[in-house]
C-alpha positions in Angstrom: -4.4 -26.0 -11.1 -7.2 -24.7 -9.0 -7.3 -25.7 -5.2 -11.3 -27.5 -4.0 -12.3 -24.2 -3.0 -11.7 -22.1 -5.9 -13.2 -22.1 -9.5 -11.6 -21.3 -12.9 -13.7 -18.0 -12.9 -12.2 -16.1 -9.5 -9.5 -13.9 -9.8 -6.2 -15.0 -9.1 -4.4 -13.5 -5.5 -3.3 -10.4 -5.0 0.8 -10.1 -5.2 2.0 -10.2 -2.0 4.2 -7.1 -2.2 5.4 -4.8 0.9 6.6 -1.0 -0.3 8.7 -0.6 2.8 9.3 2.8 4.3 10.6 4.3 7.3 7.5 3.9 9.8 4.7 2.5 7.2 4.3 0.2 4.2 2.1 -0.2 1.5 0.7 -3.5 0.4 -2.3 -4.5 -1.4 -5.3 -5.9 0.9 -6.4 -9.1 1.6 -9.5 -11.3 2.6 -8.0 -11.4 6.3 -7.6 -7.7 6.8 -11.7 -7.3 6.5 -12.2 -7.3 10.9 -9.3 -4.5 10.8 -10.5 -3.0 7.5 -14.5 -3.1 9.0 -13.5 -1.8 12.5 -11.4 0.8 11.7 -13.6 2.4 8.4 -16.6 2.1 11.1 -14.7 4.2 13.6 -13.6 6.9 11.0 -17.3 7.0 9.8 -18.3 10.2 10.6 -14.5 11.6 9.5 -14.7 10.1 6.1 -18.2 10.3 4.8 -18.4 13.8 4.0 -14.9 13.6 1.4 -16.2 10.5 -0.2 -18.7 8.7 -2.4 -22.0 8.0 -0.8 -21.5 4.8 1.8 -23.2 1.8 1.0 -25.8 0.3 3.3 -23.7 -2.8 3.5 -20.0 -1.4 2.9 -18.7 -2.7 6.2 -19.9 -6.2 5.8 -17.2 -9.1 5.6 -19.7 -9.8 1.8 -18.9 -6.6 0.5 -15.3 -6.6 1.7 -15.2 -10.3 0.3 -16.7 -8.7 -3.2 -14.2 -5.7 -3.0 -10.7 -7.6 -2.9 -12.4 -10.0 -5.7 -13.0 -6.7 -7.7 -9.5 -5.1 -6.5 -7.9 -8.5 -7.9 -9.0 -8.4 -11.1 -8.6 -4.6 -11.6 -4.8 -5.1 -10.3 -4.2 -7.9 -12.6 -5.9 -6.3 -15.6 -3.9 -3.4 -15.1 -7.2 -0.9 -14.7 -6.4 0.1 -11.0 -4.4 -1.0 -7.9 -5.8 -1.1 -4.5 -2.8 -0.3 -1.4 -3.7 -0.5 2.5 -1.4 1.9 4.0 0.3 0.0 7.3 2.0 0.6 10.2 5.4 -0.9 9.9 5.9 -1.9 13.9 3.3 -3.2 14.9 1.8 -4.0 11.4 -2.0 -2.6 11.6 -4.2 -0.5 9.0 -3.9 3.0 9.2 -5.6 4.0 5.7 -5.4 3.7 1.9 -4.3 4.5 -1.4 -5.2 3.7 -4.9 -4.2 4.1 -8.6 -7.3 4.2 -9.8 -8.4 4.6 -14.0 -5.2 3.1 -15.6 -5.2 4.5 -18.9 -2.4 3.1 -21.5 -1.0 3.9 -24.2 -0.5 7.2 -25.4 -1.4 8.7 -22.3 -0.2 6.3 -19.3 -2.0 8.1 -16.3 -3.9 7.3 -13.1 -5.9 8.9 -10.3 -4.8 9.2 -6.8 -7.1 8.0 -4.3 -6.4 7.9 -0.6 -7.7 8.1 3.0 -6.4 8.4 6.5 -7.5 7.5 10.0 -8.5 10.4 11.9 -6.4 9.4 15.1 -3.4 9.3 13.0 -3.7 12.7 11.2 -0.9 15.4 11.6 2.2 12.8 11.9 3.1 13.0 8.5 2.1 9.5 7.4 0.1 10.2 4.8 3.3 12.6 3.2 5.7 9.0 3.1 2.8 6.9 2.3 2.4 8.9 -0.7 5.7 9.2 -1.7 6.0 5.4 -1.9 2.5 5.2 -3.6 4.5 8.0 -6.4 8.1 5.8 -7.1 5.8 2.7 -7.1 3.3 4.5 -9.7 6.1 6.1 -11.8 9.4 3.3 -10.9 7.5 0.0 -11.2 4.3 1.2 -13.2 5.9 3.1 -15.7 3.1 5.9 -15.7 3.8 9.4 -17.2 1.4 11.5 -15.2 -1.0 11.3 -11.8 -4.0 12.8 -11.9 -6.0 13.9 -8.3 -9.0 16.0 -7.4 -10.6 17.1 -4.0 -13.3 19.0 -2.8 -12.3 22.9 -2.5 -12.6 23.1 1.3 -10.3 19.7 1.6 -7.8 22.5 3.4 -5.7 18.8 4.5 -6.2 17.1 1.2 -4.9 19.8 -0.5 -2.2 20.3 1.2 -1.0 16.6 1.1 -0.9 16.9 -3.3 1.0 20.4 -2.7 3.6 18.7 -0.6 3.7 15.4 -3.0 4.8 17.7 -5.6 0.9 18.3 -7.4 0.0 21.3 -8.9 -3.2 23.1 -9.4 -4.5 22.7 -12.8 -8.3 23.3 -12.8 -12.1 23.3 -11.5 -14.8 20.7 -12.4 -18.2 21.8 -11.0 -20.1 18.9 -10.3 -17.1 16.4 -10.7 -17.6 13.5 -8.1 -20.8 12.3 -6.3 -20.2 12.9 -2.8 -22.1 12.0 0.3 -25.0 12.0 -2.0 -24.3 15.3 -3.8 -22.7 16.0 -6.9 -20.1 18.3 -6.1 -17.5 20.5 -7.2 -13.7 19.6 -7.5 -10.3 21.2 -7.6 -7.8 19.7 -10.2 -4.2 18.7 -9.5 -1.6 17.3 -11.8 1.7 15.6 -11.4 3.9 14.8 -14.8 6.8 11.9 -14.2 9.3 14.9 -15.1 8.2 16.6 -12.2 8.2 14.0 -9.9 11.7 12.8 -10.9 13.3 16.6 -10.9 11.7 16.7 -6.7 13.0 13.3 -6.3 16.7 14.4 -7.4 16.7 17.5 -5.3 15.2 15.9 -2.3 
């Protein structure tokens, strides 16, 4: 059954799922959130552009945004990768993202971490309980073995998020990720279920 205004060929909805913690939640985005989404990437422009992939000329447009969740929705139903708005709980407003992005099933059953944080609300220690909801989510309700993550050398606060979820060092890639237009190096972190679950337990 397919209402007048869609097709058989979009995606179905995103769940609507809320991972509730203490002060924020994490739940998948929707077409509304794009004025919220637009306003607050735009603001955080010149914070975010030099951690991440180069920015479209269009990336803030309600098209592209429409195009993204169409593209997130398909990814989170087919398993490949699943797209989180991190929220604040009271009153309920974006404050940044995370991803599991590059599913990969059977024998390996991993994903990368992928994440981002309004500037205004660095240093409160959101992104740490975000990201510990994003971990029981990935390894309770996902079943995945392992997270992967990587960040440029000099990401002294991205670093230090993956140390205090519980990621260790593993490696360098030189010329890993494009980034702000330049192919640049990466540090390697890794985080196996066995050594979320033994944190977990102790915390």
């Amino acid at each position: 059954m397919f209402s007048r205004d869609s097709s058989p060929s979009d995606p179905p909805e995103m769940p609507m799922i809320r991972i509730k913690g203490t002060r924020v939640h994490l739940r998948p985005p929707q077409l509304a959130d794009w004025h919220a989404w637009a306003m607050l990437r735009s603001r955080n422009r010149a914070f975010l552009q030099p951690w991440e992939p180069t920015w479209e000329q269009d990336c803030l447009s309600e098209d592209y945004f429409q195009d993204r969740i169409r593209r997130q929705t398909r990814e989170w139903h087919g398993d490949r990768a699943y797209a989180f708005l991190i929220m604040h709980n009271e009153p309920e407003t974006i404050m940044g993202g995370f991803n599991l992005n590059y599913v990969c099933r059977g024998a390996a059953q991993f994903a990368a971490l992928g994440y981002w944080l309004d500037e205004a609300e660095q240093g409160h220690g959101y992104m740490t309980e975000a990201g510990r909801l994003i971990l029981a989510h990935a390894f309770w309700s996902l079943k995945l073995h392992r997270l992967n993550a990587a960040c440029l050398p000099e990401n002294v606060r991205s670093r230090a998020l993956l140390t205090r979820l519980g990621f260790k060092e593993e490696g360098f890639a030189a010329r890993y990720i494009e980034i702000d237009g330049l192919w640049r190096d990466h540090v390697l972190y890794g985080l196996p279920y066995e050594e979320w679950e033994k944190r977990d337990v102790m915390a």
